[in-house]
GUGU-172754 format. One record per atom (N, C-alpha, C): x, y, z. Coordinates in pm, whole numbers, padded with zeros to 5 digits, always signed. Layout:
<rs>
XYZ;...
</rs>
This chain:
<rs>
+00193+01418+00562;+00077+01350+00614;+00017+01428+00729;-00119+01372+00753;-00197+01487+00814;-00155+01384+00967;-00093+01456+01101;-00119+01377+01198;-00216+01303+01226;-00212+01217+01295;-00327+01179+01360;-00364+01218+01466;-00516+01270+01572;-00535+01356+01634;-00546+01285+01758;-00437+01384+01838;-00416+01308+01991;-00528+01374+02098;-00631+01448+02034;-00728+01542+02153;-00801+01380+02196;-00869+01411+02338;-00963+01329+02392;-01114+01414+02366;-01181+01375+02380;-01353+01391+02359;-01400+01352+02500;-01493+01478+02570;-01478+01511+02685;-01681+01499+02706;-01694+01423+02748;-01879+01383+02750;-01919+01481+02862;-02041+01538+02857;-02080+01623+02955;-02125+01503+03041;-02179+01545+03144;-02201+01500+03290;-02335+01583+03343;-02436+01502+03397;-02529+01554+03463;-02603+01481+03578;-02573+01496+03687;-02641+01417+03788;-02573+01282+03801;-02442+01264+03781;-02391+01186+03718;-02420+01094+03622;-02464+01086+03529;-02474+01059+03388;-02448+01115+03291;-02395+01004+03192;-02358+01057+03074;-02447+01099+02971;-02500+01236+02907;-02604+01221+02807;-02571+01122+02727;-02657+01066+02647;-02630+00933+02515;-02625+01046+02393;-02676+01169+02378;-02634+01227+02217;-02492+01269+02272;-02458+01302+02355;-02336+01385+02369;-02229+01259+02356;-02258+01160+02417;-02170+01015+02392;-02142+01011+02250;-02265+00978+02192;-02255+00948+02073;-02176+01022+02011;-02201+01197+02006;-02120+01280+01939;-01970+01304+01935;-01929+01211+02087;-01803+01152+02094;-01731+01084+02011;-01838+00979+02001;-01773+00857+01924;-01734+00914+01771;-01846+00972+01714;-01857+01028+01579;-01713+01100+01564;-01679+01187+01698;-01572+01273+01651;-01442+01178+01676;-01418+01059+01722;-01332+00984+01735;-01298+00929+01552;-01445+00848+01573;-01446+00809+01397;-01390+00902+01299;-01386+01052+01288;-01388+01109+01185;-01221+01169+01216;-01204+01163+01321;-01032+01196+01340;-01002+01073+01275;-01012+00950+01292;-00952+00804+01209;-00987+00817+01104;-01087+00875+00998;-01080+00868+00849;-00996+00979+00795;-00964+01068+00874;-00878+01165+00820;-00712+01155+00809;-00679+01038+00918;-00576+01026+00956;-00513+00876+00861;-00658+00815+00803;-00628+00715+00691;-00564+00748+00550;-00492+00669+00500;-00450+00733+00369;-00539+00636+00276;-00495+00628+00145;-00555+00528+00091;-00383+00494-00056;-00419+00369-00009;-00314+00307-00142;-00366+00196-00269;-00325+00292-00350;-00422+00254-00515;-00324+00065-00541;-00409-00015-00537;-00308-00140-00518;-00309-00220-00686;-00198-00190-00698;-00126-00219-00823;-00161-00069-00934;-00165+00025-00853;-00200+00181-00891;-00386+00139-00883;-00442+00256-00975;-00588+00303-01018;-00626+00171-01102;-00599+00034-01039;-00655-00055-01133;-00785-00076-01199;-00892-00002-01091;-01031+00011-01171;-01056+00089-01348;-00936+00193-01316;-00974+00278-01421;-00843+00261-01556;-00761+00158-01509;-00646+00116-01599;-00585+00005-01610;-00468-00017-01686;-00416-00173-01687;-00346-00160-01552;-00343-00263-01460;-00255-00323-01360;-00126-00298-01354;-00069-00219-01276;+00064-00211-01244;+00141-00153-01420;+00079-00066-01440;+00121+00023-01584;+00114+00129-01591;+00210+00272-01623;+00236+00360-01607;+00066+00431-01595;-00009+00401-01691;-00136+00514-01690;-00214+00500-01560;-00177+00330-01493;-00247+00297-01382;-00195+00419-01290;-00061+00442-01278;-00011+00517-01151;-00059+00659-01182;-00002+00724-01342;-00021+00839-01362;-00197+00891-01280;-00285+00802-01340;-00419+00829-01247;-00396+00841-01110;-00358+00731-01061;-00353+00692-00891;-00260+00856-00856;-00143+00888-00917;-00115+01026-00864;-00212+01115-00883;-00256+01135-01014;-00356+01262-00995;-00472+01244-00933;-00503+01150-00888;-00646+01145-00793;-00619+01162-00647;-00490+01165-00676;-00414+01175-00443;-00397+01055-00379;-00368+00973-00456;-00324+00844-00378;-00244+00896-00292;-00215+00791-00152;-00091+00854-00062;+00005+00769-00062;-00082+00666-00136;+00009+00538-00128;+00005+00467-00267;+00121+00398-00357;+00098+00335-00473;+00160+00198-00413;+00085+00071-00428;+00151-00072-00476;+00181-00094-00594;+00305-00173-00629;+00289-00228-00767;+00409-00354-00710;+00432-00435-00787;+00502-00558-00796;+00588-00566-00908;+00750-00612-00858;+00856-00621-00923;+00923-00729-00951;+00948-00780-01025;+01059-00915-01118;+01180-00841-01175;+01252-00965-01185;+01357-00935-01263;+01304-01027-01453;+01313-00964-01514;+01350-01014-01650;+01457-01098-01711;+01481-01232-01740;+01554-01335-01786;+01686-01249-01797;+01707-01106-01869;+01821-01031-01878;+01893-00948-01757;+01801-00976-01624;+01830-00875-01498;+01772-00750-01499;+01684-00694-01617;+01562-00586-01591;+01444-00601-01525;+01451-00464-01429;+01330-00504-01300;+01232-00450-01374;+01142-00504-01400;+01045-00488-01457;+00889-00500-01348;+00799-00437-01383;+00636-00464-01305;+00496-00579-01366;+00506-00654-01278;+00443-00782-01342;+00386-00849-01210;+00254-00830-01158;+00202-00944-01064;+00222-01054-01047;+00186-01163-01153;+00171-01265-01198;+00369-01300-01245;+00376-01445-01228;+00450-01480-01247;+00473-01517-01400;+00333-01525-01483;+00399-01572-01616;+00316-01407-01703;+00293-01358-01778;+00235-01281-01826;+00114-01281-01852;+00078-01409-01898;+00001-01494-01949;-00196-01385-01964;-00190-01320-01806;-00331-01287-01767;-00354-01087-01852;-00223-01055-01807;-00254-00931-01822;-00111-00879-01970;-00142-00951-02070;-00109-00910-02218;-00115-00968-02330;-00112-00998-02406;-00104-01044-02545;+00006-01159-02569;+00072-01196-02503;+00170-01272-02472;+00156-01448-02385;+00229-01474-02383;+00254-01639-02332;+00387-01643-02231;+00431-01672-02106;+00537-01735-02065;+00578-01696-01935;+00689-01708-01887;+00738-01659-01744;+00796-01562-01792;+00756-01496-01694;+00838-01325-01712;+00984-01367-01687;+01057-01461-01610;+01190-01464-01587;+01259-01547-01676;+01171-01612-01795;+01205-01659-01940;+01231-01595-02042;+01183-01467-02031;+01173-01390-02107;+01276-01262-02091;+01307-01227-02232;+01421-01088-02193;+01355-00987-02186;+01402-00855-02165;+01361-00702-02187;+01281-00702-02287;+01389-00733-02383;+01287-00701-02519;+01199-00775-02561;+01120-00887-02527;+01058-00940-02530;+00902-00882-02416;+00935-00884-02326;+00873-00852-02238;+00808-00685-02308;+00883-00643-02346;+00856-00502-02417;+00806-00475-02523;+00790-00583-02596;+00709-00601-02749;+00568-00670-02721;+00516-00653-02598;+00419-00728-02525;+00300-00602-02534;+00173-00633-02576;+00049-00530-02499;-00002-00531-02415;+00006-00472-02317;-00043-00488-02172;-00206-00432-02145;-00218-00375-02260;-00317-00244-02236;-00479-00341-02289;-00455-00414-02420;-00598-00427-02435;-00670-00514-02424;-00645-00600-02326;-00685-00750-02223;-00791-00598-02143;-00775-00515-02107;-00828-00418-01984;-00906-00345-02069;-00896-00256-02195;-01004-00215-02270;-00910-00147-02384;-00975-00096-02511;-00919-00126-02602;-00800+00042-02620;-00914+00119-02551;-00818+00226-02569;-00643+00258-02480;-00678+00163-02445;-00547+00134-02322;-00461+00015-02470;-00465+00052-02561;-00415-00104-02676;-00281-00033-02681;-00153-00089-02691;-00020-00059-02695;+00079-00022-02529;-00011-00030-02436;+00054+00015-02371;+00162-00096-02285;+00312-00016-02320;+00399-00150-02224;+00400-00178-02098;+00468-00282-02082;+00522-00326-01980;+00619-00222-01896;+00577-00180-01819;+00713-00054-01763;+00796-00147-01680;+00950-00036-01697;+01030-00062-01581;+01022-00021-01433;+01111-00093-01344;+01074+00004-01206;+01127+00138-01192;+01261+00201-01329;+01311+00308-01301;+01169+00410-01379;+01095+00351-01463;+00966+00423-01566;+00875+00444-01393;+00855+00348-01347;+00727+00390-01241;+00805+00485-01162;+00931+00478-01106;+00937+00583-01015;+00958+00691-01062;+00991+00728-01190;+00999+00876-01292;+00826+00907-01256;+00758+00769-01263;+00605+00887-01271;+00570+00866-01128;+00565+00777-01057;+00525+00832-00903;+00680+00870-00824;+00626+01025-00813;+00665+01120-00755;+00659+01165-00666;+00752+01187-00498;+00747+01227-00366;+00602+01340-00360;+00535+01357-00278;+00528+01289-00138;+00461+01132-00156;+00380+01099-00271;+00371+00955-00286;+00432+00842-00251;+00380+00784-00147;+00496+00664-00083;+00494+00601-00206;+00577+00485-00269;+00574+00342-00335;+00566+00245-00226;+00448+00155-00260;+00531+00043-00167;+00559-00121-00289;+00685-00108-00284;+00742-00180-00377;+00734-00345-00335;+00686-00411-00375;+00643-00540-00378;+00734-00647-00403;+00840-00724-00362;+00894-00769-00454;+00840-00910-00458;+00862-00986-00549;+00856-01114-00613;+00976-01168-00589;+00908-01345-00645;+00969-01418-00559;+01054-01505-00709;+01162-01364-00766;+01295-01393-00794;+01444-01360-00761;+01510-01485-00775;+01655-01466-00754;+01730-01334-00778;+01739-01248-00672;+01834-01124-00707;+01730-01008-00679;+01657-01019-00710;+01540-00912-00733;+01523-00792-00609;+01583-00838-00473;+01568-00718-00401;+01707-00670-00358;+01816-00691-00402;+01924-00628-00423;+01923-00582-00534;+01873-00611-00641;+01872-00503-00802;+01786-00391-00750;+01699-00410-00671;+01578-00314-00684;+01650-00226-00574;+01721-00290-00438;+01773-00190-00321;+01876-00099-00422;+01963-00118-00481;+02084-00074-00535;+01998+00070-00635;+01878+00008-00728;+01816+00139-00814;+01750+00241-00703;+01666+00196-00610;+01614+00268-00531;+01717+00376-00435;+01876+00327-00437;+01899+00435-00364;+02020+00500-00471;+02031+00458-00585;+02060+00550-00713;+01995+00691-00720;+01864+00616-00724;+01773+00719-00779;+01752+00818-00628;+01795+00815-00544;+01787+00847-00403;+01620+00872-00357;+01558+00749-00365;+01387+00724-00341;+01434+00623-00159;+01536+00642-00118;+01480+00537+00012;+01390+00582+00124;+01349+00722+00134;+01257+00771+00186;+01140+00781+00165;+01122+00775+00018;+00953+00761-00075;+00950+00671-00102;+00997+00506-00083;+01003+00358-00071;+01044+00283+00013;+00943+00228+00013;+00961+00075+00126;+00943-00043+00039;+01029-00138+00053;+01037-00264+00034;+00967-00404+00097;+00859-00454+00007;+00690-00539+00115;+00772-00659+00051;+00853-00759+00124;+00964-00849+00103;+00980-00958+00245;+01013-01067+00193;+00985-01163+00276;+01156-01125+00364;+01199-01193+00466;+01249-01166+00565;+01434-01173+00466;+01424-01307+00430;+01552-01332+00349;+01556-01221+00249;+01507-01182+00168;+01475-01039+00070;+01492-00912+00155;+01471-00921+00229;+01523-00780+00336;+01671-00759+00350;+01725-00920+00456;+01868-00898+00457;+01919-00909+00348;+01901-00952+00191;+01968-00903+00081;+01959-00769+00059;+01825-00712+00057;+01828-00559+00041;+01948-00454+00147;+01917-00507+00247;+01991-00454+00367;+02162-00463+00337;+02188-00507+00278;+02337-00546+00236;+02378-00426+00138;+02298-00385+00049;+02282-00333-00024;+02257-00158+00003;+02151-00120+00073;+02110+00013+00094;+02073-00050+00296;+02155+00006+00368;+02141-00030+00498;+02002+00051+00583;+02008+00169+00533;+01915+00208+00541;+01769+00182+00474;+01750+00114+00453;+01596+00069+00337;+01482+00054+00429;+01381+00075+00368;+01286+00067+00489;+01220-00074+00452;+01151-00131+00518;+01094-00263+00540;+00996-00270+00578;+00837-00341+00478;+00748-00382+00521;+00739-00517+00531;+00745-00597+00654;+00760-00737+00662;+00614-00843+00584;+00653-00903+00526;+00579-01014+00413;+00508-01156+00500;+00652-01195+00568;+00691-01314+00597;+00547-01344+00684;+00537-01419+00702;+00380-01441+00780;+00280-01401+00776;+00241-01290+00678;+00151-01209+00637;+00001-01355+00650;+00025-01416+00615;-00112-01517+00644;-00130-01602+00710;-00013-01566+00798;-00055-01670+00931;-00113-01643+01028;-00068-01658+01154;-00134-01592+01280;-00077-01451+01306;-00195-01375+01345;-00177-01237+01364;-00055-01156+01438;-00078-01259+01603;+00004-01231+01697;+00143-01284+01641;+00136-01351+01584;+00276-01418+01593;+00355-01299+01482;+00266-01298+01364;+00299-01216+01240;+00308-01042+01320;+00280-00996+01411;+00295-00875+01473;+00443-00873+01528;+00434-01001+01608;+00579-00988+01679;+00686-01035+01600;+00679-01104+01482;+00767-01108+01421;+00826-00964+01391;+00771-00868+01309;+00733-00761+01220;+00802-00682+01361;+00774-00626+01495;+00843-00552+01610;+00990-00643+01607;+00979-00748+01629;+01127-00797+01643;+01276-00751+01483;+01204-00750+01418;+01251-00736+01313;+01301-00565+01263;+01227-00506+01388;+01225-00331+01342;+01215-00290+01249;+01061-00352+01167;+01044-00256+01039;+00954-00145+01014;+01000-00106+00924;+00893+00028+00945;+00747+00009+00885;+00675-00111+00831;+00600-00119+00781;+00574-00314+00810;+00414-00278+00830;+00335-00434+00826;+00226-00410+00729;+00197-00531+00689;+00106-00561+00575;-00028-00653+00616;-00105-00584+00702;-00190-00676+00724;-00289-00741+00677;-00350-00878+00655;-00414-00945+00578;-00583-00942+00583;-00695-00933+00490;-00799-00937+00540;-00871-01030+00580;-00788-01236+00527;-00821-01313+00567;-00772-01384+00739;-00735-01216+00796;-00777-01215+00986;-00835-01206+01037;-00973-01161+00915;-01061-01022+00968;-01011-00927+01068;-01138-00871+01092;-01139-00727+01208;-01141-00736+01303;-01174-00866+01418;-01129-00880+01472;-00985-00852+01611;-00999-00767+01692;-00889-00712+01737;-00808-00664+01699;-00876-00616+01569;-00752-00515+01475;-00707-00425+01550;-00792-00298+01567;-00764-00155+01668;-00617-00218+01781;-00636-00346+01870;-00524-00392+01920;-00441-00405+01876;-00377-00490+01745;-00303-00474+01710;-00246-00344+01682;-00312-00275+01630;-00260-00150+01546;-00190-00056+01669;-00242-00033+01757;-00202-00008+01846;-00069-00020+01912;-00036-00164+01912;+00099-00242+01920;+00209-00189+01858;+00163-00172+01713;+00224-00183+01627;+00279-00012+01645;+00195+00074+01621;+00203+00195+01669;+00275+00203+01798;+00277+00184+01865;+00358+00167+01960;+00532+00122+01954;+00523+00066+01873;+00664-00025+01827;+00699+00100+01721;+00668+00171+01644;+00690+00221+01564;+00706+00192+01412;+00594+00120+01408;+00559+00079+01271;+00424+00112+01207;+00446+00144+01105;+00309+00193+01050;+00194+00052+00945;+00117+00046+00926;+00002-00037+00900;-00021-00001+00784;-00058-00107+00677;-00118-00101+00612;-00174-00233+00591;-00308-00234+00538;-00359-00335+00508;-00431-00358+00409;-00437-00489+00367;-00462-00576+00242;-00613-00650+00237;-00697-00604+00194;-00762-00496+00116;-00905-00457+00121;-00962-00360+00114;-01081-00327+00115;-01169-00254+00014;-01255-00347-00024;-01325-00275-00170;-01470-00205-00149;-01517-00232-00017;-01652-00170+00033;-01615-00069+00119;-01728+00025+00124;-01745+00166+00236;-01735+00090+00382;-01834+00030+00445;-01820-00038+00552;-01640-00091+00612;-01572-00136+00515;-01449-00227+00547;-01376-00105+00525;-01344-00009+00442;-01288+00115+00458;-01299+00168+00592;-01428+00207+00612;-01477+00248+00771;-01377+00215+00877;-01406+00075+00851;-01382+00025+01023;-01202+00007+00991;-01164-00037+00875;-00997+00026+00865;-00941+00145+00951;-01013+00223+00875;-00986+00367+00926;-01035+00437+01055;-01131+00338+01108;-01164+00295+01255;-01035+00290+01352;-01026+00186+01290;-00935+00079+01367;-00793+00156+01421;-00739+00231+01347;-00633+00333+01295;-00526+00242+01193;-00600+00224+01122;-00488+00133+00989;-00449+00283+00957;-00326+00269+00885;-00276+00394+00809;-00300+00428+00702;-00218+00290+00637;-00276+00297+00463;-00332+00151+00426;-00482+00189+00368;-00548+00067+00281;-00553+00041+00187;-00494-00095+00158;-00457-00161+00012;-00615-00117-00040;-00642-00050-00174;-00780-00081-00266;-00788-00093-00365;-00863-00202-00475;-00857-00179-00582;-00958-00077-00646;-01056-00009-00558;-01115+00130-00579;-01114+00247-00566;-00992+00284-00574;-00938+00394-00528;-01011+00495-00521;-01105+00501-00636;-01202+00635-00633;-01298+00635-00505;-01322+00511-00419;-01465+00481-00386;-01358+00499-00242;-01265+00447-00225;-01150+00491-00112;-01132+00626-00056;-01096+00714-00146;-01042+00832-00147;-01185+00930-00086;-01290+00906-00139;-01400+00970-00147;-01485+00928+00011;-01450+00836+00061;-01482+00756+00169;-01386+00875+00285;-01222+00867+00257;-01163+00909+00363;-01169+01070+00372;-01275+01085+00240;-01181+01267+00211;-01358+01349+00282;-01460+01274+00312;-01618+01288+00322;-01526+01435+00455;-01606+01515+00472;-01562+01671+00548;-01608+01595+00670;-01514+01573+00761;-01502+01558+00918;-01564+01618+00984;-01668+01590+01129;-01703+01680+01235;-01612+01811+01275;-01660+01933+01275;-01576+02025+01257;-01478+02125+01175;-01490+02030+01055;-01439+02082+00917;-01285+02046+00930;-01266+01959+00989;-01075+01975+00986;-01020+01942+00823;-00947+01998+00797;-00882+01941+00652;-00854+01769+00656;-00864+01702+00487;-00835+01595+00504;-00660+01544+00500;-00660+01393+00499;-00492+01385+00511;-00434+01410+00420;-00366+01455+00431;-00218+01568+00317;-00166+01433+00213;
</rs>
C-alpha cells in the first residue's frame, strides 16, 4: 500500500496574508494526497459486472486492482463454508431455501449465474477455500461472516491452514471474534458489533476491543467522519466504510482519510481514486 502522505502544505505569506489561490492550492494538494492514499473494496467482489459474491465476481475485482474484496460466508447444513449474502438462496439462483438447510451438494447443483445475465448461466456457488485460491495476496479479503452456528471457527481454522491470516480479516460480531480467537489467536478483526448504532460509542467499542479493522456505516453520514478516522488511526485501526456508489461520496471518503470503501462500482471507484494527483505522485499500490 501506498503510504499516506505525512508532508504539510506551506501557504505563502504577504503583508501578512494569506493569498486565496495559493490556499486553495493547498487544500487541492491535501485532497489529492487522501485519494491516493484511499483504496477501494469491490463489495461482494465486481458486482456491477458479475454474479454477487462468485468466483467471476472476484476474478474481475482482481484484475481491475481492487485492494480490497468483500464477500460473505455460511456454513452449509453439512459444515461447508460456502459464499452466500442472503440467508436463504432464494434472490441470487435458481433455487428455493436456507442455505443452512441445505447440503454441499445441493447448494452446488444451484445456478447462481443467470438471475444476473444469461452468459454468467451455470455458474456455482463457490467455496471459501475456491475464493481464496482466486483472490490472491496483496488483495486484502475482508471475510464477512454470517450469522451461523460455528461459522467463524470453521472459517478461523481454514484461514490459517491455508496460511491467509495476514491477507484476511474477519468483519464478525464480538462473540464470533472470541470463537475465532480460540482458534487462530492471531486473526485480525474488523468489529461488526454496533456497526449501526452510535458512532462514538461504536468507535470506542472497536479501540477497546484492539481490532485491526472498523466498518463504518453510511447511515452516520459524514458528519465528523475525518474525527473519527483520526481516532481510529490513532488507536491503530484501519477504516473502512460501508458504502459509496457516487463520485461526490467517494470524494469526501477519501477526504475524510477512510482507507478502504465498501462499492458496488468498482469501476467508477477505482477510476475516481486512480484520477493523476497534483504533482504526478503514483497511485495506491
Amino acid at each position: 500500500m501506498r503510504p499516506r502522505s505525512g508532508g504539510r502544505v506551506r501557504c505563502a505569506e504577504r503583508d501578512g496574508t494569506v493569498s486565496t489561490g495559493v490556499l486553495l492550492a493547498g487544500v487541492m494538494l491535501v485532497l489529492d494526497a487522501a485519494l491516493t492514499a484511499a483504496g477501494a473494496c469491490a463489495h461482494r467482489g465486481d458486482q456491477k459486472s458479475a454474479p454477487e459474491n462468485t468466483l467471476p465476481a472476484f476474478q474481475l475485482a482482481v484484475e481491475k486492482g481492487a485492494h480490497q474484496i468483500e464477500f460473505d460466508v455460511q456454513l452449509s447444513k453439512d459444515g461447508v463454508l460456502v459464499l452466500m449474502h442472503d440467508a436463504t438462496v432464494d434472490r441470487t439462483t435458481n433455487g428455493a431455501g436456507k442455505v443452512s438447510d441445505l447440503t454441499f451438494d445441493q447448494l452446488r447443483a444451484l445456478d447462481a449465474g443467470s438471475w444476473f445475465r444469461v452468459e454468467f448461466a451455470g455458474t456455482r456457488i463457490p467455496t471459501l477455500r475456491e475464493a481464496l485460491e482466486t483472490i490472491t495476496p496483496p488483495t486484502l479479503c475482508n471475510v464477512h461472516l454470517k450469522d451461523t452456528p460455528g461459522v467463524a471457527a470453521a472459517t478461523a481454522k481454514l484461514l490459517a491452514e491455508m496460511g491467509r491470516l495476514e491477507q484476511c480479516f474477519l468483519a464478525c460480531t464480538v462473540e464470533q471474534a472470541q470463537e475465532a480467537r480460540r482458534v487462530a489467536p492471531t486473526i485480525r478483526i474488523c468489529n461488526m458489533s454496533r456497526q449501526e448504532g452510535n458512532r462514538d460509542a461504536y468507535v470506542q467499542s472497536t479501540l477497546a476491543q484492539q481490532c485491526a479493522f472498523i466498518q463504518l456505516h453510511k447511515q452516520n453520514g459524514l458528519e465528523g467522519l475525518p474525527e473519527a478516522v483520526a481516532r481510529l488511526h490513532a488507536g491503530g485501526v484501519k477504516v473502512n466504510f460501508f458504502g459509496a456508489q457516487d463520485e461526490p461520496t467517494i470524494r469526501a471518503l477519501a477526504a475524510a482519510g477512510v482507507d478502504y470503501i465498501l462499492t458496488d462500482d468498482l469501476d467508477l471507484c477505482l477510476r475516481i481514486l486512480r484520477e493523476p494527483p497534483i504533482g504526478g505522485a503514483a497511485e495506491k499500490e
